[in-house]
MIKERO-829567 format. One record per residue (C-alpha): residue number from 0; residue in one letter; x, y, z. Coordinates in steps of 0.2 Angstrom, whole numbers, plus 5000, padded with zeros to 4 digits. Example, Ala and Ser with C-alpha at 12.3 -4.5 7.8 and 13.67 -1.06 7.14 Angstrom:
// residues 2
{0, "A", {5062, 4978, 5039}};
{1, "S", {5068, 4995, 5036}};
***
This chain:
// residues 450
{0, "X", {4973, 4755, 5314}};
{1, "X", {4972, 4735, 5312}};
{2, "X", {4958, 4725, 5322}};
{3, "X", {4974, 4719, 5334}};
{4, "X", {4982, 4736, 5338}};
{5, "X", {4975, 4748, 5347}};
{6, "X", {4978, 4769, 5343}};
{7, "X", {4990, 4777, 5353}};
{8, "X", {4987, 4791, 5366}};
{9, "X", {4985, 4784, 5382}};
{10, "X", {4973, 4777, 5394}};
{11, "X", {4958, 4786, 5383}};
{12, "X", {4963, 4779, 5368}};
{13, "X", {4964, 4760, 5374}};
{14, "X", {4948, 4763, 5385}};
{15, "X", {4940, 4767, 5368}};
{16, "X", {4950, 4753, 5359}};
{17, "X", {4942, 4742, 5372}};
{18, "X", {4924, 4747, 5370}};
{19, "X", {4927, 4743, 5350}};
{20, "X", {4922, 4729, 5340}};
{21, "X", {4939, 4726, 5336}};
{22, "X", {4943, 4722, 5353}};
{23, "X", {4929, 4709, 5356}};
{24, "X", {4937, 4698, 5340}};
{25, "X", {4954, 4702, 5348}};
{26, "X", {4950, 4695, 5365}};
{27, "X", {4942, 4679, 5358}};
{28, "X", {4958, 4677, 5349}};
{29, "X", {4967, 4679, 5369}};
{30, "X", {4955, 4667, 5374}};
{31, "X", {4955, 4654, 5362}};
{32, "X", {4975, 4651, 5364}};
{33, "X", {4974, 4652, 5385}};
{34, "X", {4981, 4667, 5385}};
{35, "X", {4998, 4662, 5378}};
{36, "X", {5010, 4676, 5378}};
{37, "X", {5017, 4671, 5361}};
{38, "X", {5004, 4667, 5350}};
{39, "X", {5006, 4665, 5332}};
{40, "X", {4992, 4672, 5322}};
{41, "X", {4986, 4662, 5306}};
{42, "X", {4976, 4665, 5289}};
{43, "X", {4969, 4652, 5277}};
{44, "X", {4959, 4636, 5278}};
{45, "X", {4956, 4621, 5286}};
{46, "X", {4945, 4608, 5279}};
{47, "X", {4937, 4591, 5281}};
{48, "X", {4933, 4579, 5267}};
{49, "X", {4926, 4565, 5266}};
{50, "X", {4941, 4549, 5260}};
{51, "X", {4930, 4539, 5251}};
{52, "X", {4922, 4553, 5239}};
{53, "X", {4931, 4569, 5242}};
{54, "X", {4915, 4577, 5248}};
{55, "X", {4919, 4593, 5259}};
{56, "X", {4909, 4589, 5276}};
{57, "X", {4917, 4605, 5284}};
{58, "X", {4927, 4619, 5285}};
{59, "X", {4935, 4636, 5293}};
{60, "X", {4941, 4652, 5284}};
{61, "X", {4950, 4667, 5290}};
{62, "X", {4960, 4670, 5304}};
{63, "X", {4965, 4659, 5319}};
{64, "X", {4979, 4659, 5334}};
{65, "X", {4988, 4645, 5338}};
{66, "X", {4998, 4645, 5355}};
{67, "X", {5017, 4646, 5354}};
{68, "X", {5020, 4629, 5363}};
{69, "X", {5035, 4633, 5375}};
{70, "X", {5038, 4619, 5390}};
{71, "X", {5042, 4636, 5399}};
{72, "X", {5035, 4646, 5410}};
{73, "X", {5046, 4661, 5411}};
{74, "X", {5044, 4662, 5392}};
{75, "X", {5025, 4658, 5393}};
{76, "X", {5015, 4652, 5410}};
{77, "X", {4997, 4647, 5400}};
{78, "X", {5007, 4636, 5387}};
{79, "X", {5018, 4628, 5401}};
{80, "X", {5004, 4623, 5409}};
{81, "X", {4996, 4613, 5396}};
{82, "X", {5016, 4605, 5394}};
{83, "X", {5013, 4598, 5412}};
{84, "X", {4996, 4594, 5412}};
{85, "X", {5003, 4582, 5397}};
{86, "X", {5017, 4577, 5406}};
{87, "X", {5007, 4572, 5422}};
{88, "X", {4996, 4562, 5412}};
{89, "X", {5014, 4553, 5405}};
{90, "X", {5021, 4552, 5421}};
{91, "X", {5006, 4546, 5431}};
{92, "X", {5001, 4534, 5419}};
{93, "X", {5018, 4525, 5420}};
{94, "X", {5013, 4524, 5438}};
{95, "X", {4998, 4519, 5440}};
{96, "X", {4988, 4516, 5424}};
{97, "X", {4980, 4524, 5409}};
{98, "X", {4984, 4528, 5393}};
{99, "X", {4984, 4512, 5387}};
{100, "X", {4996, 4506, 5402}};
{101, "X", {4988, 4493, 5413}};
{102, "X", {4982, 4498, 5429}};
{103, "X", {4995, 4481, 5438}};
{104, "X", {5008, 4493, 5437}};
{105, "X", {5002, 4502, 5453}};
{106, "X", {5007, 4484, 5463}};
{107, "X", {5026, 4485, 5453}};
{108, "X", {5042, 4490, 5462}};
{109, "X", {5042, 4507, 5459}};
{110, "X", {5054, 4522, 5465}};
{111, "X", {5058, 4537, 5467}};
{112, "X", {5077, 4542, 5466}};
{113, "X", {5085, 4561, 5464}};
{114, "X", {5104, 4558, 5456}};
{115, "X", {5114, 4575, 5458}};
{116, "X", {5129, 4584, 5454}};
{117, "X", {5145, 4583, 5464}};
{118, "X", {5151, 4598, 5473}};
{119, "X", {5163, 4609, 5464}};
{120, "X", {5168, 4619, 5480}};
{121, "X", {5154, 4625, 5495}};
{122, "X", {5141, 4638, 5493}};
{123, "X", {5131, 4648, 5503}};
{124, "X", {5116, 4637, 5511}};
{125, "X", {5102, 4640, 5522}};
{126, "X", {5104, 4623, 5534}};
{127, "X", {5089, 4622, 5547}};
{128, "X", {5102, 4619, 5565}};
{129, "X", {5118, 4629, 5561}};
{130, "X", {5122, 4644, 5552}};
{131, "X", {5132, 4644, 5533}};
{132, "X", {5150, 4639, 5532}};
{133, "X", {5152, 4658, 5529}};
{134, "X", {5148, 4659, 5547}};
{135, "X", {5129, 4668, 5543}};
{136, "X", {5111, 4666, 5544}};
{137, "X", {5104, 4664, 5525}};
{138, "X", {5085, 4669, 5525}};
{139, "X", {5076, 4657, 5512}};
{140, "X", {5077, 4668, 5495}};
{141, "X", {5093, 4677, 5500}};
{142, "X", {5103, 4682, 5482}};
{143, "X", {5118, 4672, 5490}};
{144, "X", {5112, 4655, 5491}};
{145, "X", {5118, 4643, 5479}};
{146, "X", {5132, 4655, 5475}};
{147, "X", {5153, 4650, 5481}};
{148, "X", {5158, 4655, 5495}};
{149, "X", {5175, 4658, 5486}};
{150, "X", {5171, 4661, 5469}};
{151, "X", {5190, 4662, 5464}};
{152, "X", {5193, 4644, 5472}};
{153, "X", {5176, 4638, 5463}};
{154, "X", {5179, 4623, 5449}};
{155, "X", {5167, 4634, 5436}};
{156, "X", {5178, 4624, 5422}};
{157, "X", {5173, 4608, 5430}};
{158, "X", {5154, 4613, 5436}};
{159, "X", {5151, 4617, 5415}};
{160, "X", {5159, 4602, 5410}};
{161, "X", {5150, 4590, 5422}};
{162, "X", {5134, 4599, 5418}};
{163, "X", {5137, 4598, 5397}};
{164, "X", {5140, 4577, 5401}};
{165, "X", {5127, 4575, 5412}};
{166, "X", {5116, 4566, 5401}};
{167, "X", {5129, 4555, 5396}};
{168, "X", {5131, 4550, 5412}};
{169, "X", {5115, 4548, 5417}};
{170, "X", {5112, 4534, 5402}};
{171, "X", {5129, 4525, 5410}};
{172, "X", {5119, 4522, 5423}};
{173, "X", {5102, 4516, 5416}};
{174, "X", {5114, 4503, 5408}};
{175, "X", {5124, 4501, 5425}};
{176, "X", {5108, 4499, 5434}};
{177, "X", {5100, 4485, 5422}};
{178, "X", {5118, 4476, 5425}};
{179, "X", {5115, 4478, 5443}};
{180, "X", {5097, 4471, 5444}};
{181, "X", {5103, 4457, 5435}};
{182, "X", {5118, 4452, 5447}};
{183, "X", {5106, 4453, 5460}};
{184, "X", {5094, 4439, 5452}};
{185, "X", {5109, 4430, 5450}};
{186, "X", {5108, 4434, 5427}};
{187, "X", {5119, 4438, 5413}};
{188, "X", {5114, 4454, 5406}};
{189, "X", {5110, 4446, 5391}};
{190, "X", {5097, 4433, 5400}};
{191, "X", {5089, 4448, 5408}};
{192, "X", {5078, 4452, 5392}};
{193, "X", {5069, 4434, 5397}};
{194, "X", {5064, 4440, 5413}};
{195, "X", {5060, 4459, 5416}};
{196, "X", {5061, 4477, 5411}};
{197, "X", {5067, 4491, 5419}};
{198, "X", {5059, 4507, 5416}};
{199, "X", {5059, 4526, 5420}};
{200, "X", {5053, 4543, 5419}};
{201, "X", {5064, 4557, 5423}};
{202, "X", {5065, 4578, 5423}};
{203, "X", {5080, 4586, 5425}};
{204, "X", {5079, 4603, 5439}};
{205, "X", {5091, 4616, 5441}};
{206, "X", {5096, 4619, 5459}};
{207, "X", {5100, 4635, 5465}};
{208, "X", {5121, 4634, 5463}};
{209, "X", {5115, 4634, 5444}};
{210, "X", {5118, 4612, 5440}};
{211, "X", {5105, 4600, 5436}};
{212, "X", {5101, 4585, 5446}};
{213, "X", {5088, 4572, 5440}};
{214, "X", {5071, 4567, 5448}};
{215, "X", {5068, 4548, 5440}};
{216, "X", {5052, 4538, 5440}};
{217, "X", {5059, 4519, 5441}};
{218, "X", {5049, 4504, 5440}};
{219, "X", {5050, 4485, 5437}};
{220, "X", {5040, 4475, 5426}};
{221, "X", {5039, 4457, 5418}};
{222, "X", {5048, 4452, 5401}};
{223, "X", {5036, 4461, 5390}};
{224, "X", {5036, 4476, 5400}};
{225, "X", {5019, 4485, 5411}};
{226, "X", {5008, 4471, 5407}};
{227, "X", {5016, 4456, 5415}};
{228, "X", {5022, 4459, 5435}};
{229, "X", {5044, 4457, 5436}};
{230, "X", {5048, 4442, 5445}};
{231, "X", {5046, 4439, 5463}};
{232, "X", {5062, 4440, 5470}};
{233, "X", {5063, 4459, 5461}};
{234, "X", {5058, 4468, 5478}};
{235, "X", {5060, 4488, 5480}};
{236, "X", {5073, 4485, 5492}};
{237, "X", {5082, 4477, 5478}};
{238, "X", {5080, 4489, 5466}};
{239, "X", {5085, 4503, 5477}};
{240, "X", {5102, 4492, 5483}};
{241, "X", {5104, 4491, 5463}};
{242, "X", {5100, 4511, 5462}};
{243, "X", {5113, 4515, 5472}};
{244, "X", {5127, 4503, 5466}};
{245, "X", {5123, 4508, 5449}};
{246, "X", {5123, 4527, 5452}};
{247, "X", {5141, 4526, 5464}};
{248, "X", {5150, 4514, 5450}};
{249, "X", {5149, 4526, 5433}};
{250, "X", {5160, 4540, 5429}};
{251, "X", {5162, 4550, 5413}};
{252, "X", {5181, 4554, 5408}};
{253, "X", {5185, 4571, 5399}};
{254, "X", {5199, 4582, 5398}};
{255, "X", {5201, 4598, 5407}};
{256, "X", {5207, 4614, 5396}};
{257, "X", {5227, 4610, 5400}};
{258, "X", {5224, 4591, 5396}};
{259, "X", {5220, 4584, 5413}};
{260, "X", {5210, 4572, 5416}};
{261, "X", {5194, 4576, 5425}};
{262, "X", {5183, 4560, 5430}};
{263, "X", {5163, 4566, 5431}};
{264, "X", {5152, 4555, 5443}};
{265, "X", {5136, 4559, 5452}};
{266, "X", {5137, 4565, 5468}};
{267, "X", {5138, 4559, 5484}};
{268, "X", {5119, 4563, 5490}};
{269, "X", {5107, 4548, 5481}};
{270, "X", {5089, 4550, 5488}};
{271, "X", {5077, 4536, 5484}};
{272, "X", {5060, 4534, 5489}};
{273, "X", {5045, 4522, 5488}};
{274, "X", {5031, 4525, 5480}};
{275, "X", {5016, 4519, 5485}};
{276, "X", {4996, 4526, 5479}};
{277, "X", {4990, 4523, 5500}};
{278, "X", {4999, 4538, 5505}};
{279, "X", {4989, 4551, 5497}};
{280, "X", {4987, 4562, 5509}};
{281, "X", {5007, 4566, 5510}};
{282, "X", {5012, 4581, 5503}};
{283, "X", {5030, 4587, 5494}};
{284, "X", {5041, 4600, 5498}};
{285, "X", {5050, 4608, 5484}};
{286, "X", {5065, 4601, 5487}};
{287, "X", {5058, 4583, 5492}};
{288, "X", {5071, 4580, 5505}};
{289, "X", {5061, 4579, 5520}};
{290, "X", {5067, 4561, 5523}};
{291, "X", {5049, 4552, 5522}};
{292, "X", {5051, 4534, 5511}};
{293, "X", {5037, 4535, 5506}};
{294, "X", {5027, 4547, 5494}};
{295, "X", {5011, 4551, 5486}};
{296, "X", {5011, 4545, 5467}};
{297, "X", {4998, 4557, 5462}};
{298, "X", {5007, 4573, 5469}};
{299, "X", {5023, 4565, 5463}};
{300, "X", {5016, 4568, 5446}};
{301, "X", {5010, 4584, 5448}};
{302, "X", {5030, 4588, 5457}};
{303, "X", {5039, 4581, 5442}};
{304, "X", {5026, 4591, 5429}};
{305, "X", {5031, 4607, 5437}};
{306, "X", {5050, 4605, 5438}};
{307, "X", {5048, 4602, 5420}};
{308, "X", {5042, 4618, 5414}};
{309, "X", {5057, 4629, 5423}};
{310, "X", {5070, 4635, 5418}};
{311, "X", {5086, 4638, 5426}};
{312, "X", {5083, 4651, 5435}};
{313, "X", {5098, 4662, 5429}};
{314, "X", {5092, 4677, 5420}};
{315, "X", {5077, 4688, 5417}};
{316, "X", {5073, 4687, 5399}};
{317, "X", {5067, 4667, 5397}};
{318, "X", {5083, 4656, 5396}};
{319, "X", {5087, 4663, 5378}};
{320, "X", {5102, 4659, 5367}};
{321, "X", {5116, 4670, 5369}};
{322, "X", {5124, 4678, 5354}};
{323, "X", {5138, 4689, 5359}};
{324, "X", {5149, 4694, 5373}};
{325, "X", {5142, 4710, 5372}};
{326, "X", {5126, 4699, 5376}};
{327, "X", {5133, 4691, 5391}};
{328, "X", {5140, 4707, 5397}};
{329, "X", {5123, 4716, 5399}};
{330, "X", {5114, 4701, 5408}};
{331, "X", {5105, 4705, 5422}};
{332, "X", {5110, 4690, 5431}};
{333, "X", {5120, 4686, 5446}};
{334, "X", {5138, 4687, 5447}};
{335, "X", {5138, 4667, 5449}};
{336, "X", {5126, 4663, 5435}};
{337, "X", {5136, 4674, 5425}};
{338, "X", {5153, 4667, 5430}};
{339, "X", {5143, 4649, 5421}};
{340, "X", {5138, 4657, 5406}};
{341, "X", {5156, 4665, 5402}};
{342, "X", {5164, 4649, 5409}};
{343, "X", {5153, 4638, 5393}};
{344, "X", {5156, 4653, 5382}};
{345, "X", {5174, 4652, 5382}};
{346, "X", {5172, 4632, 5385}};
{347, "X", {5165, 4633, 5369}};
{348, "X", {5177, 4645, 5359}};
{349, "X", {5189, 4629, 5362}};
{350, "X", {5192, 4615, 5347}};
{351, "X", {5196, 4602, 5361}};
{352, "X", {5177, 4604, 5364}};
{353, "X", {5167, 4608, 5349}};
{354, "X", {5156, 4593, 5349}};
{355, "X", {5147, 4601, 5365}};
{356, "X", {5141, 4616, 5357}};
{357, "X", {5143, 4624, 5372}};
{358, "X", {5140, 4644, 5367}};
{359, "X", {5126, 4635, 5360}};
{360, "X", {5120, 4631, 5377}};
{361, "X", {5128, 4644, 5387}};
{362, "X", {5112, 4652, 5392}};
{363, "X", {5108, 4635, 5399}};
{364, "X", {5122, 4634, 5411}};
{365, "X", {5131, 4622, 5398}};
{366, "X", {5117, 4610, 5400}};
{367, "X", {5111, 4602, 5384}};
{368, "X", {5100, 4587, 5389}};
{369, "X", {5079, 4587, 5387}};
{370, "X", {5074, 4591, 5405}};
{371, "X", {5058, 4577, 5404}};
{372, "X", {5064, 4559, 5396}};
{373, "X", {5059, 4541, 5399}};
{374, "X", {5060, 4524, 5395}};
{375, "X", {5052, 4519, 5377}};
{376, "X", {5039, 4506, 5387}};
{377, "X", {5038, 4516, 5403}};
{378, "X", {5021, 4526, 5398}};
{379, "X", {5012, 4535, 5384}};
{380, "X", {5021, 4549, 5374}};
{381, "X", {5019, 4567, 5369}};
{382, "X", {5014, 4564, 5350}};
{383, "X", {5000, 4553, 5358}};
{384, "X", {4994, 4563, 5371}};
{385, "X", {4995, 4577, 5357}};
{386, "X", {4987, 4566, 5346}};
{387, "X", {4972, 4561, 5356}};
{388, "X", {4968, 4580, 5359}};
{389, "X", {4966, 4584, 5339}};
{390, "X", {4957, 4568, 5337}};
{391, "X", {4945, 4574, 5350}};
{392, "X", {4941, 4589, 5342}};
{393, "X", {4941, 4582, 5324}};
{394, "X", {4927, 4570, 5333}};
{395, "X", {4918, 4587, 5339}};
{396, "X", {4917, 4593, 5320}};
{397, "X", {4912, 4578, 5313}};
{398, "X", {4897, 4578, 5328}};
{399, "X", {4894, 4597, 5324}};
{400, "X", {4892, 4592, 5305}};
{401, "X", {4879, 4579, 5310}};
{402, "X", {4892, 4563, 5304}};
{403, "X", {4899, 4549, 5314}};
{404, "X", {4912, 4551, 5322}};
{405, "X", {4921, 4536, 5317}};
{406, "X", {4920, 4545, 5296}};
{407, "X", {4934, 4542, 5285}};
{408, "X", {4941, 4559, 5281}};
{409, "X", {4954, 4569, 5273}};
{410, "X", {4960, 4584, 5284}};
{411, "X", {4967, 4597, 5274}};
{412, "X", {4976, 4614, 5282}};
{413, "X", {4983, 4627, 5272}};
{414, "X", {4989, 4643, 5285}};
{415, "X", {5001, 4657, 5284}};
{416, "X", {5010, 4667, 5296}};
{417, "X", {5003, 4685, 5299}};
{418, "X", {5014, 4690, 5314}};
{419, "X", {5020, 4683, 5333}};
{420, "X", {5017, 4689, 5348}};
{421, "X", {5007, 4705, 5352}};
{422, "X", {5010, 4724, 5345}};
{423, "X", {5009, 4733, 5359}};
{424, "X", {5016, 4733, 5375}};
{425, "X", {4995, 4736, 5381}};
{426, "X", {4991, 4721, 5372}};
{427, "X", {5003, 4711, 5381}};
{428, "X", {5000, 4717, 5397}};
{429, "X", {4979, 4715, 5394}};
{430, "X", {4983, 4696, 5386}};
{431, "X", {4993, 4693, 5403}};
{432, "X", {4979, 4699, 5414}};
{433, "X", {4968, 4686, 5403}};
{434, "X", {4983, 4672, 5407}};
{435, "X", {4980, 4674, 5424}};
{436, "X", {4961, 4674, 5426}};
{437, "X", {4959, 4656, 5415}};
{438, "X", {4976, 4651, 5425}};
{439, "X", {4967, 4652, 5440}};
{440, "X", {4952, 4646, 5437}};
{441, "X", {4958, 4629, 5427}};
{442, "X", {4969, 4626, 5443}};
{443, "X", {4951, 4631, 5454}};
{444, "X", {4942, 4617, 5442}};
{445, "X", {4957, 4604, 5445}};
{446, "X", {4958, 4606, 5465}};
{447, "X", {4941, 4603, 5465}};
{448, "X", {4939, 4588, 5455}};
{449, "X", {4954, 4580, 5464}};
***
């Protein structure tokens, strides 16, 4: 027996296992990577030195975990949290301040728009005054919802094809919208530069029919970006007229299979709100249609953090690549998801569309965009927020070894791989119970310092 596996033989044998020593240096282990359920266990050194003399100041020997790191929280709720957390810092900060954006930025025009994808034939829905267009009553939940209500009639070829462009289309209308801000001030595209920035934030979310749409942050600032306010006339009203023009003017042309053309636009349903940090006290519905123009920024950070960590919703086993047919054949999906996952596989067996890579993304709905992407001046970043976090707690060894913080050093980490994940289905299921508990009580410790 190892120190991270327990004996088998039952509920005895783990009882004792848990009672052990050996369980003790395993549950600090759990703990020290927030219960990830992937966790990648280390051996080897790290050490501290100082840059001027070479001097060790500190250092750690032995074994350590380090979290798997997924943005996912069917694959791994206690790392998908941490992703959020960093992307509500990111995306709040390009709102209203912080992280080395100026706090003006809270008085800037600034939006929120949801882009979605067309419709390629009705599905079931649960409207809230009449029944379906199948003629029932859909319970919120129901297995039918989002699914055709003729799947023979449905344009898979086109729903894939629309979904595997997407991003392209969406950058067409950063640069249609920038061209439409600038007609309204009466400027060439070119003369733009000289006066403001246009900047955004947005997360991709799969809806239930199994397409993405996009929720965008977008905001105007001055000529050098969040630290200089966009010129006067540059109202919200004006950006939302450009929002709209620039999202029902751009089009992405691509053949179908036979040679067709098929043009791909966003669809016809634009939603754009104002944001505004008075309205604090309104709260967001999933789907944040509920009609309001105006919305909370702080809970709009904490709405577009949490669509970034799902997936889409399809199957049971984390979004994962898929290898085979034999593969998408023994999905546990349903029979619509898997209708878009054979639709990209065989997409994808085509010449015509190699550059799509689209068994590549079949088990992502033929989707192949990042689900949370801004605007270079819009806010901080990842690596920074990253950043800032090891630089924290290479400050809190410098402390602990009596130095300043501000000491040049050298940090040296030399680690190798001893295994991934857990070896036993108990170990699993204990390191999930663990997930749980400090889940809960970091969101506890959040509600009540908000």
């Amino acid at each position: 027996m190892t120190p991270n596996q327990p004996t088998q033989g039952g509920e005895a044998a783990l009882a004792h296992w848990m009672r052990s020593p050996a369980y003790k240096t395993w549950r600090a282990g759990v703990e020290s990577v927030k219960g990830c359920l992937h966790p990648v266990r280390l051996t080897g050194t790290w050490e501290v030195r100082h840059a001027g003399t070479g001097n060790l100041i500190t250092s750690r020997h032995g074994r350590v975990w380090s979290s798997c790191g997924t943005r996912r929280a069917a694959v791994c709720p206690s790392c998908a949290d941490r992703y959020a957390a960093d992307a509500w810092h990111l995306i709040h900060s390009g709102m209203n301040g912080g992280k080395g954006i100026p706090a003006t930025v809270a008085h800037s025009p600034r939006l929120f728009a949801t882009l979605t994808a067309p419709s390629f034939g009705p599905v079931h829905n649960r409207p809230s005054k009449r029944p379906c267009a199948c003629g029932r009553w859909h319970p919120d939940g129901h297995p039918l919802l989002g699914s055709p209500i003729n799947p023979d009639t449905y344009d898979y070829t086109g729903a894939v094809l629309w979904q595997a462009h997407s991003g392209q289309l969406w950058h067409r209308f950063t640069i249609a919208l920038r061209r439409a801000v600038a007609a309204a001030g009466g400027l060439t595209v070119r003369e733009t530069s000289r006066h403001l920035r246009i900047s955004y934030a947005k997360v991709a979310e799969y809806q239930r029919r199994g397409l993405v749409h996009f929720h965008a942050i977008i905001r105007a600032d001055g000529p050098t970006g969040p630290d200089t306010p966009p010129p006067a006339w540059l109202t919200a009203d004006v950006l939302a007229d450009a929002v709209h023009t620039a999202a029902s003017s751009v089009r992405v042309d691509t053949p179908r299979p036979d040679g067709t053309p098929l043009p791909l636009r966003w669809g016809t349903q634009v939603d754009i709100k104002d944001i505004t940090a008075t309205a604090t006290d309104l709260d967001l519905p999933d789907n944040a249609d509920d009609g309001d123009q105006v919305v909370a920024d702080t809970r709009l950070a904490g709405y577009i953090a949490k669509y970034a960590t799902k997936g889409t919703g399809a199957t049971d086993t984390g979004d994962r690549r898929i290898r085979s047919q034999t593969h998408i054949d023994q999905l546990r999906v349903s029979d619509h998801h898997r209708a878009m996952i054979q639709t990209a596989w065989n997409l994808g067996g085509q010449e015509q569309y190699a550059d799509l890579k689209l068994r590549h993304w079949a088990h992502m709905l033929g989707f192949r965009g990042h689900f949370l992407t801004k605007a270079r001046r819009y806010s901080t970043t990842f690596k920074h927020l990253r950043a800032e976090r090891q630089t924290h707690q290479l400050h809190t060894a410098l402390t602990d070894a009596g130095l300043p913080e501000h000491t040049d050093v050298i940090v040296i980490n030399d680690w190798h791989i001893l295994g991934i994940g857990y070896d036993t289905p108990e170990q699993l299921e204990l390191a999930t119970a663990i997930a749980d508990r400090i889940r809960r009580n970091a969101q506890q410790a959040r509600k009540e310092t908000r």
